[in-house]
C-alpha positions in Angstrom: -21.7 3.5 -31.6 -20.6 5.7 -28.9 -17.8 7.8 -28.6 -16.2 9.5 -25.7 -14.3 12.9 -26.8 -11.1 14.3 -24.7 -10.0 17.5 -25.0 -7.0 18.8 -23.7 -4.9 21.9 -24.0 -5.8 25.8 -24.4 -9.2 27.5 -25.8 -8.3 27.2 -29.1 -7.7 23.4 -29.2 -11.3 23.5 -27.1 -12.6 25.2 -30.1 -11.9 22.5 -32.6 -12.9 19.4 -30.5 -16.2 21.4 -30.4 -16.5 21.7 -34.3 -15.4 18.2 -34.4 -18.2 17.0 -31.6 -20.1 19.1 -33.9 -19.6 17.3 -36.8 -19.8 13.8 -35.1 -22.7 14.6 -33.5 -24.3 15.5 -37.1 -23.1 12.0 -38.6 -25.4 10.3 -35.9 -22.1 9.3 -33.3 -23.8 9.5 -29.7 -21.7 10.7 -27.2 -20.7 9.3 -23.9 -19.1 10.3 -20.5 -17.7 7.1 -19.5 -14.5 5.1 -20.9 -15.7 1.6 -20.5 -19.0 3.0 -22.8 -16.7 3.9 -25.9 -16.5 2.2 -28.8 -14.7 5.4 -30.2 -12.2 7.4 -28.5 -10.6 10.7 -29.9 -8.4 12.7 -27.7 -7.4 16.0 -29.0 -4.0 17.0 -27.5 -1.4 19.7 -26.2 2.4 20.3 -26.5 2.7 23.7 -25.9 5.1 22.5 -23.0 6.3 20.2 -21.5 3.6 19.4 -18.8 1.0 19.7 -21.3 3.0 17.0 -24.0 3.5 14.5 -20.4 -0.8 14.8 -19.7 -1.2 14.0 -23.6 1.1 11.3 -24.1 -0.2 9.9 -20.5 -3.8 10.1 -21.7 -2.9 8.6 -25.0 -1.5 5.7 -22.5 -4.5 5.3 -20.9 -7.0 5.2 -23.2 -5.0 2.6 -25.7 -5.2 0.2 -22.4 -9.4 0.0 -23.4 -8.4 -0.4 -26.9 -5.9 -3.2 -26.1 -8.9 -5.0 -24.0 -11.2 -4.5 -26.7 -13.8 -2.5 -25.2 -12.9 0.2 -27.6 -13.0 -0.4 -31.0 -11.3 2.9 -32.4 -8.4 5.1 -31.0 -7.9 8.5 -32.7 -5.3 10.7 -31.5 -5.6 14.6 -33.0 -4.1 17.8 -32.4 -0.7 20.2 -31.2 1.0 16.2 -30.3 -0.1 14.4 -32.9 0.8 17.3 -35.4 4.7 17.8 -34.0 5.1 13.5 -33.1 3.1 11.5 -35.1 5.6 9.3 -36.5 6.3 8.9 -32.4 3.0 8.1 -31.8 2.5 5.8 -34.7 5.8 3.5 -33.3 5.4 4.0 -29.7 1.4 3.1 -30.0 0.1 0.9 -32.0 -2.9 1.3 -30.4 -3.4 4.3 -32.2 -6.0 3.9 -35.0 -5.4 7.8 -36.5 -4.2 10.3 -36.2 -4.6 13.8 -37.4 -2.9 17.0 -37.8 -4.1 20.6 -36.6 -5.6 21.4 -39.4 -7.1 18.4 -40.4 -10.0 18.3 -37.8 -12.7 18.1 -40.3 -11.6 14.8 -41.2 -12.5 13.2 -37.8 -16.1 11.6 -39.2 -14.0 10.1 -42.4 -11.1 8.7 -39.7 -14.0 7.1 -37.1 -15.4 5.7 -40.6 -12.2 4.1 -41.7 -11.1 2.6 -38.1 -14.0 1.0 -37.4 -13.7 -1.0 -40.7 -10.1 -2.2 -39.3 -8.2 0.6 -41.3 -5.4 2.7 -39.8 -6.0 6.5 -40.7 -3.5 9.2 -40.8 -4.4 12.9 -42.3 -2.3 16.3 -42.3 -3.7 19.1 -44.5 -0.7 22.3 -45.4 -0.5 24.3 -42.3 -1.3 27.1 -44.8 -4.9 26.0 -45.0 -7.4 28.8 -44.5 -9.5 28.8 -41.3 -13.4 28.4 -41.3 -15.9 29.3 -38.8 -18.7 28.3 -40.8 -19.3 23.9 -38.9 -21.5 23.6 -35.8 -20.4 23.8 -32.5 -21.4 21.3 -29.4 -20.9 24.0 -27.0 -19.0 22.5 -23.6 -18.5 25.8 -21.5 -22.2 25.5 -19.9 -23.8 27.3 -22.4 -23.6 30.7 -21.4 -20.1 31.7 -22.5 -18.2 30.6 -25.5 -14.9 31.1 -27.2 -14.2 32.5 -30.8 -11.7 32.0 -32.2 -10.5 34.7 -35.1 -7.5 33.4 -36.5 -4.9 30.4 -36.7 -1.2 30.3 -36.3 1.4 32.6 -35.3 4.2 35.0 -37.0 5.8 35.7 -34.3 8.4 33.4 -33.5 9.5 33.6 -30.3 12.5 31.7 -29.4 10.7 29.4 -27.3 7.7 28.7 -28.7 6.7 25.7 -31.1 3.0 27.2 -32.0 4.2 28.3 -36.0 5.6 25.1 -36.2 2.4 23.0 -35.1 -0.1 25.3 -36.2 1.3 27.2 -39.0 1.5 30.9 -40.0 -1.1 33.5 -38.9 -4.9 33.3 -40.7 -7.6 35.3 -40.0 -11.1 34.1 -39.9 -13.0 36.2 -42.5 -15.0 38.7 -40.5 -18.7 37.6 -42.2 -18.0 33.9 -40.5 -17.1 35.2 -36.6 -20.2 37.7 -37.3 -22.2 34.9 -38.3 -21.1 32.2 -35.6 -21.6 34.8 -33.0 -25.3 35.6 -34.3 -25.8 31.7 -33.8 -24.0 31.6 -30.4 -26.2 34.1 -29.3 -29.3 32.7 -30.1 -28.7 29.4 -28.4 -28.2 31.6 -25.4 -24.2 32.5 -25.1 -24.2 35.6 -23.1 -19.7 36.0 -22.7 -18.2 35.9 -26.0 -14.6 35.5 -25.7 -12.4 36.1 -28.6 -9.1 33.6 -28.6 -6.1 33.1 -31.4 -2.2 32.5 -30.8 -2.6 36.6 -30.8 -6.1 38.2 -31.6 -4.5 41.9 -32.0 -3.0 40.9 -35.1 -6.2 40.0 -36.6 -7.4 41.0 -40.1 -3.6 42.1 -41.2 -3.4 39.6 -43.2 -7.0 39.8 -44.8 -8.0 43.4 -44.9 -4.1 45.1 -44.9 -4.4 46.1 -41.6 -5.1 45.3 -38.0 -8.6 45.2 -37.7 -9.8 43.6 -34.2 -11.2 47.3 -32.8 -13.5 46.9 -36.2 -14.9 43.4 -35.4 -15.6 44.7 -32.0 -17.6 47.5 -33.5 -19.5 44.5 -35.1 -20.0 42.2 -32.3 -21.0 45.0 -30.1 -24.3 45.1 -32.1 -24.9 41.7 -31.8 -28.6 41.1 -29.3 -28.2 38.8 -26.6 -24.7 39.5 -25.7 -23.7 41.1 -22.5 -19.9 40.8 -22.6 -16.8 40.4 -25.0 -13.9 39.5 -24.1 -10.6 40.1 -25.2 -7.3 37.4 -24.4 -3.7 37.1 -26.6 -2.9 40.5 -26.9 0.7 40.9 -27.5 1.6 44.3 -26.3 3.6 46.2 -29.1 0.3 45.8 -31.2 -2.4 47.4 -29.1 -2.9 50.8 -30.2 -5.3 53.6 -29.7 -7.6 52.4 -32.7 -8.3 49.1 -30.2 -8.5 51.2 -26.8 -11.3 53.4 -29.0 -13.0 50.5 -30.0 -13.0 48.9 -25.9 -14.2 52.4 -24.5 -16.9 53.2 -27.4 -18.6 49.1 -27.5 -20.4 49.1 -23.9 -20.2 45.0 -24.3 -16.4 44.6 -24.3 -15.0 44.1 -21.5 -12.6 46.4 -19.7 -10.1 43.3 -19.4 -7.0 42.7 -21.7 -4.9 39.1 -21.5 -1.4 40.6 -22.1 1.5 38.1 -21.9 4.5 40.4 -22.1 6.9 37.2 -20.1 9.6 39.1 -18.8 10.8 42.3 -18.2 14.7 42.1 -18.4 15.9 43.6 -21.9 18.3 40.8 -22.3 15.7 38.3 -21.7 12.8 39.8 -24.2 15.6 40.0 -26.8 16.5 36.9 -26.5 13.2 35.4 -26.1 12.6 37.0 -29.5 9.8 39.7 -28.4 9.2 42.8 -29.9 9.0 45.0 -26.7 11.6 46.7 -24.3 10.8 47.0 -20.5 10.1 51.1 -21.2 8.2 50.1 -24.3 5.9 48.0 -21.7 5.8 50.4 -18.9 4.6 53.2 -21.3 2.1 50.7 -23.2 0.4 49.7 -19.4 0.1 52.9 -18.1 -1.9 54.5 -21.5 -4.2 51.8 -21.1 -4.7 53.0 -17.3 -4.8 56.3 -18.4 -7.3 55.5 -21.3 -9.2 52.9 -19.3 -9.5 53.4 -15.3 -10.7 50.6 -15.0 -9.2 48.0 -16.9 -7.8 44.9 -15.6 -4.8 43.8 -17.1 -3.9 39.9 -17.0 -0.2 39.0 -17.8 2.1 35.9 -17.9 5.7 35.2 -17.1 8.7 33.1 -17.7 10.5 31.8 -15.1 13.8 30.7 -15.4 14.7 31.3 -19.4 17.8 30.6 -20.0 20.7 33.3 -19.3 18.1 34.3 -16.6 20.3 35.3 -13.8 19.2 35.8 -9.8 19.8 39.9 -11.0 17.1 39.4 -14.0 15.1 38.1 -11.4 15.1 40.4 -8.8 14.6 42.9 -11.8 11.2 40.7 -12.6 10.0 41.2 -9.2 10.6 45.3 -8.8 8.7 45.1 -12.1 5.5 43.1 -10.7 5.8 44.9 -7.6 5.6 48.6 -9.4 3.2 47.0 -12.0 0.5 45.3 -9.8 -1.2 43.4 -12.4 -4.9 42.5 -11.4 -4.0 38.7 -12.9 -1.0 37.0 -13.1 0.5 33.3 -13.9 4.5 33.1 -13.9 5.4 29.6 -15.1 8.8 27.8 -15.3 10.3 27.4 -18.5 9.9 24.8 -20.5 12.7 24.0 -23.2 11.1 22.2 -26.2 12.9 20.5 -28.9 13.6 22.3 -32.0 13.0 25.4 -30.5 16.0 27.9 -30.9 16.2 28.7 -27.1 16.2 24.6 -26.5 20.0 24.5 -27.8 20.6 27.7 -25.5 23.9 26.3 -23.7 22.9 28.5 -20.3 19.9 26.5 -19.4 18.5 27.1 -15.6 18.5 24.1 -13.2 14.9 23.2 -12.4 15.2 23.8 -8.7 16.1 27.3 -9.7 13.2 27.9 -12.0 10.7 26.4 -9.5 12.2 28.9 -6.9 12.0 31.6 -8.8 8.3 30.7 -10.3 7.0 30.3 -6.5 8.6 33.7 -5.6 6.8 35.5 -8.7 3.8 34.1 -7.4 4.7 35.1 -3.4 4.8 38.4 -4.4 1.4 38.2 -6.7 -0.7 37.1 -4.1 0.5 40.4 -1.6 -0.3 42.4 -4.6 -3.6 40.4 -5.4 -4.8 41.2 -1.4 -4.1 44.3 -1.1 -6.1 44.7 -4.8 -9.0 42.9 -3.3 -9.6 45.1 0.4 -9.8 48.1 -2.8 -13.0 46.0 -3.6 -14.9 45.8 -0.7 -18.0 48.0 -1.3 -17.8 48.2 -4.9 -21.0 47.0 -6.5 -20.0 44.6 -10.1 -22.1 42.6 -12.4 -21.8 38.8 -11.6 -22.4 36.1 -14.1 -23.4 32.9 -11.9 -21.4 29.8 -12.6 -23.1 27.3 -10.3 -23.8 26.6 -6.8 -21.3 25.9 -3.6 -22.8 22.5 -2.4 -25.0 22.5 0.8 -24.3 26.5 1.1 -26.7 29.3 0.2 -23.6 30.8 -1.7 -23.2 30.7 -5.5 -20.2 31.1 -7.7 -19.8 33.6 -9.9 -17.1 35.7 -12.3 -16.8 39.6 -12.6 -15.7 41.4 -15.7 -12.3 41.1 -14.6 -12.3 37.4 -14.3 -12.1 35.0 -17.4 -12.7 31.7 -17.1 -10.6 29.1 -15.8 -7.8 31.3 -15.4 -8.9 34.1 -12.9 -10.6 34.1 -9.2 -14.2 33.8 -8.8 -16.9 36.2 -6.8 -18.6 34.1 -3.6 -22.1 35.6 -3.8 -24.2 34.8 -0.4 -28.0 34.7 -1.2 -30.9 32.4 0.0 -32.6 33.4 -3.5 -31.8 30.7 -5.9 -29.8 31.8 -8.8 -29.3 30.3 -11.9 -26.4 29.3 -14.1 -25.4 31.7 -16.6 -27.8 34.3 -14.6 -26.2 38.0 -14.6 -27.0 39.8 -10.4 -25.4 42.9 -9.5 -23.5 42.1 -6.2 -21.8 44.2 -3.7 -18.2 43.2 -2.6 -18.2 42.6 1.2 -14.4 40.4 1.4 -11.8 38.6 -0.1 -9.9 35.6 0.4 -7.0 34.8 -1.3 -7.7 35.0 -5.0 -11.5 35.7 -5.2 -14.2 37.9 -3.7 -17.0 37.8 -1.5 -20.3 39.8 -2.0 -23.7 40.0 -1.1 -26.9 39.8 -3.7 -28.2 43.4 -4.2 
């Protein structure tokens, strides 16, 4: 049997379709690239927005059209979708062998079992249950970096959001089971380490009685065959100086923090349900300047939330503008259903939250250049991430570049370089988003 796996979404749902192609793999499935190969097909979806839910539900689509030929013998359908819609799905598709919930994911071997004996399949564990990080990984980031995940869930309940809902309350990975998956990431040759939850800077609070990310940095940092760690989901009322020690004293973590702060309008952060003021941010991003020269601080933005007026907006812009964030993605907003800002009666016309977003983004890319000529000269580490075709240039990503989300360094060299290969490069340009250097 083979068995084609499609994983959509963030790095956290990427996490669990590669404990579940962990687990398959173990019960002897073989994996395949191609559709029309499949006798198995599990695609593990998104609905953080509305986007996301449209590529799922389109995927879904798709694949049942091999199930409906017969090519494909078993259609599973797991996941943020399949958690919030499943009764949806089950109507809508019939296609649709099983379908699991979040935090059901170790059932996927019992679920390809049961379809392939003709049997629908349907499995949704308490969104309370406790997260493991104990199952083998198939790693599908290249092999040099991976993702951790420390923790489940979500307590914050912002008024837009439907992660509690899909993914339950916030659970911390015990600290003995991230040491010991990183320990086994490392040895298979993971050099990035990048640590991912709904928000990693509440970790341990609900384990140890207090915050305790700067203390499983300490940890990690001893860890041999690691050169970076890498911090993302930090909401910004809970960074304190106990987690800027930790970055400045562990030589592997990066000098990067993902900080989504989404607007800066007092009226709109209220709203929204956040636990920060514009003057709460301002002070919070320059002590991290202050304690860390040079840091690069990632953020993301809502566009066009509603009650968001042109006044708000301007307001947004004057704050990117003074704030100069080194990364930044502004997205329009996306009003999801059974949300509390959903049944907000001032909702935003799309055309106005798609002008707004493109002017958020406008601006970015001034701030970005200017950012980048600062560069030039400056000699970085460069982790290479493959080759440009028919070029003696390679790809690469700085410490202030995660993956998938950030710019990349263009490194000339008619040395060969190899994947996952750290070089110390010297910046020589820029163009647009990313760098250029030369091979020291």
């Amino acid at each position: 049997m083979k068995l084609l796996f499609i994983s959509l979404g963030c790095d956290k749902n990427l996490v669990d379709s590669e404990y579940m192609l962990g687990m398959l793999s173990d019960d002897g499935i073989e994996l395949t690239d191609e559709e029309t190969e499949a006798d198995i097909i599990v695609i593990n979806t998104c609905c953080f927005i509305n986007d996301a839910k449209e590529e799922s539900i389109n995927t879904i689509l798709e694949m049942a059209e091999y199930r409906k030929s017969g090519s494909c013998s078993s259609l599973i359908v797991t996941g943020c979708l399949a958690q919030r819609y499943q009764d949806e799905i089950q109507k809508e598709i019939p296609q649709v062998d099983a379908i699991l919930g979040t935090s059901s994911y170790d059932a996927i071997c019992e679920a390809v079992h049961e379809t392939l004996q003709h049997h629908t399949y349907r499995s949704f564990a308490p969104l309370n249950k406790k997260p493991e990080g104990k199952s083998r990984r198939v790693l599908t980031t290249g092999g040099h970096y991976a993702y951790l995940k420390i923790a489940e869930g979500c307590n914050k309940n912002c008024t837009y959001c439907v992660i509690p809902s899909v993914r339950g309350k916030y659970r911390s990975v015990p600290m003995e089971e991230l040491i010991a998956q990183a320990k086994e990431l490392a040895a298979r040759g993971v050099k990035e380490l990048i640590l991912a939850a709904q928000e990693t800077t509440l970790y341990g609070i609900d384990l140890y009685g207090e915050k305790s990310l700067y203390r499983l940095l300490d940890e990690l940092n001893r860890i041999e065959g690691l050169c970076w760690i890498r911090i993302l989901y930090c909401y910004p009322e809970e960074i304190d100086d106990k987690l800027i020690d930790s970055i400045l004293r562990n030589q592997k973590v990066c000098h990067y923090l993902d900080m989504p702060i989404q607007h800066c309008s007092d009226f709109l952060l209220k709203r929204m349900g956040r636990k920060t003021t514009k003057d709460e941010l301002v002070l919070r991003i320059r002590r991290l300047r202050e304690r860390i020269p040079d840091i690069t601080l990632r953020t993301t933005l809502i566009c066009g939330f509603p009650g968001e007026t042109e006044e708000m907006h301007e307001e947004l812009m004057q704050f990117v503008n003074d704030m100069e964030f080194d990364r930044l993605g502004a997205f329009a907003y996306s009003a999801e259903e059974g949300t509390p800002a959903a049944d907000f009666l001032d909702q935003v016309s799309e055309e106005q939250k798609a002008k707004w977003q493109a002017e958020v983004m406008e601006l970015q890319e001034e701030v970005i250049f200017d950012q980048n000529e600062t560069m030039k000269g400056q000699v970085l580490d460069v982790f290479i991430e493959g080759r440009v075709t028919d070029e003696d240039a390679y790809i690469g990503r700085t410490y202030r570049d995660a993956p998938n989300v950030d710019g990349y360094l263009f490194v000339h060299s008619q040395e060969e370089l190899l994947t996952g290969e750290m070089v110390r490069v010297r910046v020589t340009g820029a163009y647009e988003y990313d760098l250029i250097g030369e091979l020291l």
